[in-house]
OpenMM code with the backbone's topology and positions (N, CA, C; nanometers):
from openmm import Vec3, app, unit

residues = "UNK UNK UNK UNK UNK UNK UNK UNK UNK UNK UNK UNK UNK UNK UNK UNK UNK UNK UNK UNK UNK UNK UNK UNK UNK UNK UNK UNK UNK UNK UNK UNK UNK UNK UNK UNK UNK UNK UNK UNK UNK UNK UNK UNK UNK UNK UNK UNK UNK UNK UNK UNK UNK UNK UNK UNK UNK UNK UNK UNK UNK UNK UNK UNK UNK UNK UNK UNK UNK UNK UNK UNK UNK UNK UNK UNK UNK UNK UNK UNK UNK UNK UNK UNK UNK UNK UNK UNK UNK UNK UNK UNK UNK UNK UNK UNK UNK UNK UNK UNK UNK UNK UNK UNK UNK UNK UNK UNK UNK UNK UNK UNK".split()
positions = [
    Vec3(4.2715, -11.6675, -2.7609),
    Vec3(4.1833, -11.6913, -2.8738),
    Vec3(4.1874, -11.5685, -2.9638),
    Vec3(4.1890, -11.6178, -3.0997),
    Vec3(4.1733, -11.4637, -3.1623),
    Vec3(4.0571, -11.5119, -3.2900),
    Vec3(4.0656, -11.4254, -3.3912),
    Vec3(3.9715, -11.4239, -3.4384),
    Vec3(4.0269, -11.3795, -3.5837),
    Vec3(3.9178, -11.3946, -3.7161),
    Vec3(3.9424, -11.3752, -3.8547),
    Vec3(3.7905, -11.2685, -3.8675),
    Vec3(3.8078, -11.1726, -3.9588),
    Vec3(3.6794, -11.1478, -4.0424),
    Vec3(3.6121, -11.2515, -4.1189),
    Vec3(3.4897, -11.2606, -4.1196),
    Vec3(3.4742, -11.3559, -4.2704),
    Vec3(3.5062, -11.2718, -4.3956),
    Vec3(3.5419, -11.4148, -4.5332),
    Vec3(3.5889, -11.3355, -4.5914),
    Vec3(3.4492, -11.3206, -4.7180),
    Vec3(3.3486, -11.4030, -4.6938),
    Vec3(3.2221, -11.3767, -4.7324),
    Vec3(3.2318, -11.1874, -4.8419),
    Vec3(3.2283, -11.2315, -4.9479),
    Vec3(3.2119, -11.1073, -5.0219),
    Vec3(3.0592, -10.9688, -4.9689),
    Vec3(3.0208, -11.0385, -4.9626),
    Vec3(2.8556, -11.0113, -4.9482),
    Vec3(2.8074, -10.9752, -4.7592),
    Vec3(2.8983, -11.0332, -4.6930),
    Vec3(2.8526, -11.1003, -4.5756),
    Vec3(2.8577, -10.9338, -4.4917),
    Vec3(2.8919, -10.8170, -4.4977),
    Vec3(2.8637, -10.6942, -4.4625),
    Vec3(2.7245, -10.6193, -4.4709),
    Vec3(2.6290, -10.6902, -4.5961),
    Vec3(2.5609, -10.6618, -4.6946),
    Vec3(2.4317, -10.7263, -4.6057),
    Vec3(2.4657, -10.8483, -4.5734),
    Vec3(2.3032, -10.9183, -4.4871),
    Vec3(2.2646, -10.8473, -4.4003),
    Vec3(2.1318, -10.8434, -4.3602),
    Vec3(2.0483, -10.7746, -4.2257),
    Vec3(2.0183, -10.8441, -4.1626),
    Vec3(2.0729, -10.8801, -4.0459),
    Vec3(2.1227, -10.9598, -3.9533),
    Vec3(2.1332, -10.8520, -3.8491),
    Vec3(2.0504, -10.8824, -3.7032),
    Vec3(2.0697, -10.8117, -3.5508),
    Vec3(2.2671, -10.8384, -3.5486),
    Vec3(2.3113, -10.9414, -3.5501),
    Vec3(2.4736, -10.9207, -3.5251),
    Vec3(2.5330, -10.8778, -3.6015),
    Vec3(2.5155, -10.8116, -3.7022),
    Vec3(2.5457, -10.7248, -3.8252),
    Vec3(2.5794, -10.5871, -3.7446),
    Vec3(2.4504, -10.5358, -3.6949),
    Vec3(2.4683, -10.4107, -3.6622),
    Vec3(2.5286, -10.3749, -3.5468),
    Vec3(2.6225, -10.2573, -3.6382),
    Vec3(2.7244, -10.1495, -3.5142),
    Vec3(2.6566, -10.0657, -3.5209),
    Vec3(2.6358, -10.0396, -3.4053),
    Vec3(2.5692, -9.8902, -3.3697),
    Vec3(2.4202, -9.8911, -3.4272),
    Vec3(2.4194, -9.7614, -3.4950),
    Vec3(2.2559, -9.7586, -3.5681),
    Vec3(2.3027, -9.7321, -3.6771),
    Vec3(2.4408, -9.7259, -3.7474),
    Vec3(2.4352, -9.6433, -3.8673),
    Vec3(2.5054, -9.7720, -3.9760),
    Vec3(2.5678, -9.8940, -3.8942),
    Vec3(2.6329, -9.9613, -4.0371),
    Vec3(2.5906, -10.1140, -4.0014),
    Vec3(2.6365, -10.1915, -4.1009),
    Vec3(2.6057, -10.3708, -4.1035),
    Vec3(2.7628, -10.3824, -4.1408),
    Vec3(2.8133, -10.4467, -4.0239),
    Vec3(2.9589, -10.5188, -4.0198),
    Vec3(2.9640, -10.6627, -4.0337),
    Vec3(3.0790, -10.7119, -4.1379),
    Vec3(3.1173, -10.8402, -4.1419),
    Vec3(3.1220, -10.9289, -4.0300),
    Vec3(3.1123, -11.0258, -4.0344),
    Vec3(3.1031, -11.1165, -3.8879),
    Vec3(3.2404, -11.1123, -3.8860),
    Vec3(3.2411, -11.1373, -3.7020),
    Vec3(3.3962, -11.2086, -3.6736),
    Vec3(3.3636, -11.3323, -3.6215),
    Vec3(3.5080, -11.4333, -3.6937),
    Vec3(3.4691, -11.5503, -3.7041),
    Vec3(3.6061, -11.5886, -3.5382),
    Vec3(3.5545, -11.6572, -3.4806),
    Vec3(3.6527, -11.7120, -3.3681),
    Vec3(3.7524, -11.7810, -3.3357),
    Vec3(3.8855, -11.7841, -3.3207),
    Vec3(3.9742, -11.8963, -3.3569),
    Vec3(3.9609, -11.9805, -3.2166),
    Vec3(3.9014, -12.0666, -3.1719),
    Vec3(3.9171, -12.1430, -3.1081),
    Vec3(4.0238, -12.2055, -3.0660),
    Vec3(4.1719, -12.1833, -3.1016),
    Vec3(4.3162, -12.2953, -3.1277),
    Vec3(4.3176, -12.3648, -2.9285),
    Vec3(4.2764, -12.3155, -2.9283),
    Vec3(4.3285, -12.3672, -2.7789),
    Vec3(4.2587, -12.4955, -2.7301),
    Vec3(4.1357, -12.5197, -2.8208),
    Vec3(4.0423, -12.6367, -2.8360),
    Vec3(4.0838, -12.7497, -2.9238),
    Vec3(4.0712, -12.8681, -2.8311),
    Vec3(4.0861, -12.9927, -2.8849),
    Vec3(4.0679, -13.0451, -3.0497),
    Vec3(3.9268, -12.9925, -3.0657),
    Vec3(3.9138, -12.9949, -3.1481),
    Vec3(3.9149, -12.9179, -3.2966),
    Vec3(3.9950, -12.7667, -3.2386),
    Vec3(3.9975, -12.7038, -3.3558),
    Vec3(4.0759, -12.7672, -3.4709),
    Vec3(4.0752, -12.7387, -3.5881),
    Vec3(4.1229, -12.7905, -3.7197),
    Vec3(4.1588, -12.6532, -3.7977),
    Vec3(4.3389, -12.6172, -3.8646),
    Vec3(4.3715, -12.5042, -3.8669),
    Vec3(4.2814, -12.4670, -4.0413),
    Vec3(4.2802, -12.6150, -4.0622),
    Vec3(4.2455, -12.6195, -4.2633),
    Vec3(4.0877, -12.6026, -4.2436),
    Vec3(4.0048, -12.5639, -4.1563),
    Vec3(3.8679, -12.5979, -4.1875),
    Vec3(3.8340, -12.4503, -4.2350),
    Vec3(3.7448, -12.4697, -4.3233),
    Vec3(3.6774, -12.3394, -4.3959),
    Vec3(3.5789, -12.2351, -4.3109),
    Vec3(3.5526, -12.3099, -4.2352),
    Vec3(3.4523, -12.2062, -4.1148),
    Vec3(3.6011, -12.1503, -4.0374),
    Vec3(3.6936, -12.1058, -4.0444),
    Vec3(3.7561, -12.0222, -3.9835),
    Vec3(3.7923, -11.9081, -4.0888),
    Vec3(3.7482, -11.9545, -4.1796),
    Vec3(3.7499, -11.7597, -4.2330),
    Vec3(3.6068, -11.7402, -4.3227),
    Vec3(3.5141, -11.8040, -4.2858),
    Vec3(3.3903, -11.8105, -4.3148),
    Vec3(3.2668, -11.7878, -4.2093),
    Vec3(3.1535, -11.7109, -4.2240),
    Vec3(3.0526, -11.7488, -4.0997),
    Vec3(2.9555, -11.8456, -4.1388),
    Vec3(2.9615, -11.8700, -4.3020),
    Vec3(2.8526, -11.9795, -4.3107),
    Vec3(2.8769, -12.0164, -4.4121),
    Vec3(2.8086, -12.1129, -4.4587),
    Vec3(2.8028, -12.2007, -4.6548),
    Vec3(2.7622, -12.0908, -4.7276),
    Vec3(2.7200, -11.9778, -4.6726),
    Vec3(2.6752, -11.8982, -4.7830),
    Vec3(2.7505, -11.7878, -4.8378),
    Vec3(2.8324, -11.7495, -4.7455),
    Vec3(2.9907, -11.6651, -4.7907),
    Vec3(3.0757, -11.7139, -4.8277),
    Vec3(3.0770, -11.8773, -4.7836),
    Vec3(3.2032, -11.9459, -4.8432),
    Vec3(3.1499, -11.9825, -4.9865),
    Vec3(3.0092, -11.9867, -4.9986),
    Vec3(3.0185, -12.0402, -5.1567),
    Vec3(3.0012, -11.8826, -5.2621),
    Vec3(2.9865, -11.7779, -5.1583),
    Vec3(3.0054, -11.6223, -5.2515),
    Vec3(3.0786, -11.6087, -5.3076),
    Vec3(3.2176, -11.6419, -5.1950),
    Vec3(3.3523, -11.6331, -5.2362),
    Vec3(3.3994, -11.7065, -5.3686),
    Vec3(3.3599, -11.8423, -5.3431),
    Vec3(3.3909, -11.8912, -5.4059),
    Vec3(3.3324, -11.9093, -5.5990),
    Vec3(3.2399, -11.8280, -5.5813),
    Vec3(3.1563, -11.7735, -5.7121),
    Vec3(3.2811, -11.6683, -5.7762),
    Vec3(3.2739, -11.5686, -5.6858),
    Vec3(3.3223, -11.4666, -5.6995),
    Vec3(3.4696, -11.5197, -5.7793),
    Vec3(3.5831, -11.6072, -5.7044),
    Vec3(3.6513, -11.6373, -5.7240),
    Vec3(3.7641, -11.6998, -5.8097),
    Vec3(3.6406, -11.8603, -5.8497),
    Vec3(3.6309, -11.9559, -5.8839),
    Vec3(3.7607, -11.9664, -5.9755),
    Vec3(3.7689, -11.8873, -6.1010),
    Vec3(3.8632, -11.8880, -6.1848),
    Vec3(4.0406, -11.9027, -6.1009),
    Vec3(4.0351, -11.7896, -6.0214),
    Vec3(4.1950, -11.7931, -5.9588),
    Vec3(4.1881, -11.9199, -5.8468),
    Vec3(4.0821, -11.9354, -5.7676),
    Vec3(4.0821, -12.0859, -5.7267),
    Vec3(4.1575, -12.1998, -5.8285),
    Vec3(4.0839, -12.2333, -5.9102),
    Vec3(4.1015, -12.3454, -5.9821),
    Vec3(4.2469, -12.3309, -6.0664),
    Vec3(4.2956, -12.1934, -6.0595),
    Vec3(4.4259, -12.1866, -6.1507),
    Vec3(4.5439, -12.2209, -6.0259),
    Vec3(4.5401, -12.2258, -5.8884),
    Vec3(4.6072, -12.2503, -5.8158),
    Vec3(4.6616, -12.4052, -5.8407),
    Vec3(4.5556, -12.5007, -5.8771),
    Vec3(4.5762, -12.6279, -5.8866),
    Vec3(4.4997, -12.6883, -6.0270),
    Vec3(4.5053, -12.6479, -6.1445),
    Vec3(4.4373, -12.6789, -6.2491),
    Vec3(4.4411, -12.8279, -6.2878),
    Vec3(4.3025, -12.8587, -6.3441),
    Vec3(4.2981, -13.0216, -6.3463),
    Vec3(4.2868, -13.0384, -6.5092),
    Vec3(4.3821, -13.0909, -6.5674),
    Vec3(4.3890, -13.1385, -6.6598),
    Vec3(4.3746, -13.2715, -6.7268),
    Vec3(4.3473, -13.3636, -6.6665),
    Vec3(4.3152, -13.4999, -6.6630),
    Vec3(4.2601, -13.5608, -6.5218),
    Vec3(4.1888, -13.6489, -6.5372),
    Vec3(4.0734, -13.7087, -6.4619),
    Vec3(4.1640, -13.7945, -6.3243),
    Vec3(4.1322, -13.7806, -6.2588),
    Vec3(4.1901, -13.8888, -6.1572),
    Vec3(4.1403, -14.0117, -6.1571),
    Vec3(4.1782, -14.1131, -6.1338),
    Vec3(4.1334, -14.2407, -6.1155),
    Vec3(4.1573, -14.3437, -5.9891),
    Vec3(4.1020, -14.4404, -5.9541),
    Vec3(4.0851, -14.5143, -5.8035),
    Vec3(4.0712, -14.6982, -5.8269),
    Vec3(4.1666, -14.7350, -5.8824),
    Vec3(4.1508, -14.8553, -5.9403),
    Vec3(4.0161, -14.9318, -5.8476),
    Vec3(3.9952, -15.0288, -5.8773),
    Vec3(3.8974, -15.1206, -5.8194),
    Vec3(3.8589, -15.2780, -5.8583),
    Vec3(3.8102, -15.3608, -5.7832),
    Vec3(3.8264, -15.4909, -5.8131),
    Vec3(3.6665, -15.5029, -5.9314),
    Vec3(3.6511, -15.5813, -6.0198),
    Vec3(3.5389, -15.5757, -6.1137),
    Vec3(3.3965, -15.5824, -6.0115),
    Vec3(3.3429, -15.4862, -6.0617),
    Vec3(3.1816, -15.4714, -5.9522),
    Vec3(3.1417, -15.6199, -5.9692),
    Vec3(3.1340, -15.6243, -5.8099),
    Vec3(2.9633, -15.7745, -5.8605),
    Vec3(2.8038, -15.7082, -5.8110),
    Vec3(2.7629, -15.7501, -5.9367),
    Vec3(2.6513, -15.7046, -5.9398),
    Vec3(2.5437, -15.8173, -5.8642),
    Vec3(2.4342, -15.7692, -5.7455),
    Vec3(2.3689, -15.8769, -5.7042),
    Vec3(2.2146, -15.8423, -5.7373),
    Vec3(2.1596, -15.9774, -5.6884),
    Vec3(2.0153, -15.9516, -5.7706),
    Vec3(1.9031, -15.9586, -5.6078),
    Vec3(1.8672, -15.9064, -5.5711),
    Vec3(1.7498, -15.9038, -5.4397),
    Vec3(1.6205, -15.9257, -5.5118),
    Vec3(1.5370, -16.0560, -5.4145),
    Vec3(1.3775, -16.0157, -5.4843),
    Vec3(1.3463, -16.0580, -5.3714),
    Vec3(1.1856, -15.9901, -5.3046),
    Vec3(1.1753, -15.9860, -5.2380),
    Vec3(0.9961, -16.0065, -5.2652),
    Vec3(0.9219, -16.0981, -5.1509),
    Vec3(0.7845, -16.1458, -5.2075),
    Vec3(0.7073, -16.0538, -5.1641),
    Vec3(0.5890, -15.9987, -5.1735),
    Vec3(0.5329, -15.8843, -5.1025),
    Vec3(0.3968, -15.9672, -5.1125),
    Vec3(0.2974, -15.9101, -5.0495),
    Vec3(0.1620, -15.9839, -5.0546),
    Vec3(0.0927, -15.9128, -5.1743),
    Vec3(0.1321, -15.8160, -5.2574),
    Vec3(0.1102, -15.7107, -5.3383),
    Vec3(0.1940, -15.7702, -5.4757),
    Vec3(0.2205, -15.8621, -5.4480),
    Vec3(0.3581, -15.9286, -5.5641),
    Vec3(0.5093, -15.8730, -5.5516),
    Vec3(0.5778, -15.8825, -5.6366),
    Vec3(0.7209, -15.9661, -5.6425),
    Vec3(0.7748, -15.8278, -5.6755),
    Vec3(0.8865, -15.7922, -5.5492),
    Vec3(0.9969, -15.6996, -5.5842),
    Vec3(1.1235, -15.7311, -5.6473),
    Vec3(1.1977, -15.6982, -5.7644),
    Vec3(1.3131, -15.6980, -5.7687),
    Vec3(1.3884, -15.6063, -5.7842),
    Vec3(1.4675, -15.5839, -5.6755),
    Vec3(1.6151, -15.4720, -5.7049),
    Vec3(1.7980, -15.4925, -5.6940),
    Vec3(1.8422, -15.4620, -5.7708),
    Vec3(1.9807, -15.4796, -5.7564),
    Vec3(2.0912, -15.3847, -5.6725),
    Vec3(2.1640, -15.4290, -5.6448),
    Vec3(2.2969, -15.3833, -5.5980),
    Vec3(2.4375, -15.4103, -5.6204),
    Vec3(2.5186, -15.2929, -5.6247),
    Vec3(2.6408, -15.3541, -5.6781),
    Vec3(2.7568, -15.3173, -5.6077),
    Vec3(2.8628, -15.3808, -5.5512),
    Vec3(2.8972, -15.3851, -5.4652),
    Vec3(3.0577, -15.3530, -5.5482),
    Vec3(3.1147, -15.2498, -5.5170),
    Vec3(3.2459, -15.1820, -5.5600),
    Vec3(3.3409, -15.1897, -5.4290),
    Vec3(3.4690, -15.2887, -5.4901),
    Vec3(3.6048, -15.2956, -5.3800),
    Vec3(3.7089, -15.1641, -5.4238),
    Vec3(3.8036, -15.0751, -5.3880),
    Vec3(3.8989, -14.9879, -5.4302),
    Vec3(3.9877, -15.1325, -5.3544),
    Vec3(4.0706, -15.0969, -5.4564),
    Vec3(4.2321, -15.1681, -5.4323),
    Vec3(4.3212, -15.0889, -5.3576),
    Vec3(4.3804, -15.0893, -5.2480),
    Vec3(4.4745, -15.0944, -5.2054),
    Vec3(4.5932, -15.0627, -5.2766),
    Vec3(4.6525, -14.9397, -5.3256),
    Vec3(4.7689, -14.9437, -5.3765),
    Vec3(4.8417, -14.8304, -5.2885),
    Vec3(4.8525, -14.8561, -5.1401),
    Vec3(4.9609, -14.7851, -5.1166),
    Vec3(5.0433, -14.8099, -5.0415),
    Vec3(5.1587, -14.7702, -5.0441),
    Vec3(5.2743, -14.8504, -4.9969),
    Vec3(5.2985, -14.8667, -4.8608),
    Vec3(5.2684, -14.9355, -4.8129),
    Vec3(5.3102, -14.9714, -4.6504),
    Vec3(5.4758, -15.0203, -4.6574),
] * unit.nanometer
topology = app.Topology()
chain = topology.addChain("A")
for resn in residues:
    res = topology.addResidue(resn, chain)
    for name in ("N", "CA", "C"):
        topology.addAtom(name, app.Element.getBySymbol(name[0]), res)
């Protein structure tokens, strides 16, 4: 098993009991590589993260060279069959509920 720092910008900075080395500093967490487990996953973000809150530091911090890795210039789209829209009413002893729902199919477009 080995292990990553987080890469949490900030994450040296919290006062946190597992923070502290010794009496004199606050150290970055080490995050655990589990690989030898069934269930580890090599793409998941908690392996170079200790929490949502360094991964979204980072990603503050970041954001710009993030998004230039893969820049989005037009919208993606997910074809779909035309919504049907349904109508629910429902009697109450208080009188008459009505609410709708609408029920969205995605199409199938990939190639088997």
């Amino acid at each position: 098993m080995s292990h990553y720092w987080c890469h949490g910008p900030s994450c040296h900075t919290y006062s946190t009991q597992d923070r502290v080395r010794g009496s004199k500093v606050l150290r970055t967490r080490k995050i655990k590589q589990d690989t030898d487990k069934s269930w580890y996953s090599p793409n998941n973000f908690y392996n170079y993260f200790c929490s949502n809150g360094c991964y979204n530091a980072f990603a503050h911090k970041h954001i710009e060279r993030i998004v230039a890795i893969a820049p989005r210039n037009e919208p993606l789209e997910t074809p779909i069959e035309d919504p049907v829209r349904e109508k629910h009413t429902h009697n109450y002893s208080f009188g008459e509920h009505t609410y709708y729902t609408t029920t969205i199919k995605k199409i199938d477009t990939s190639m088997e």
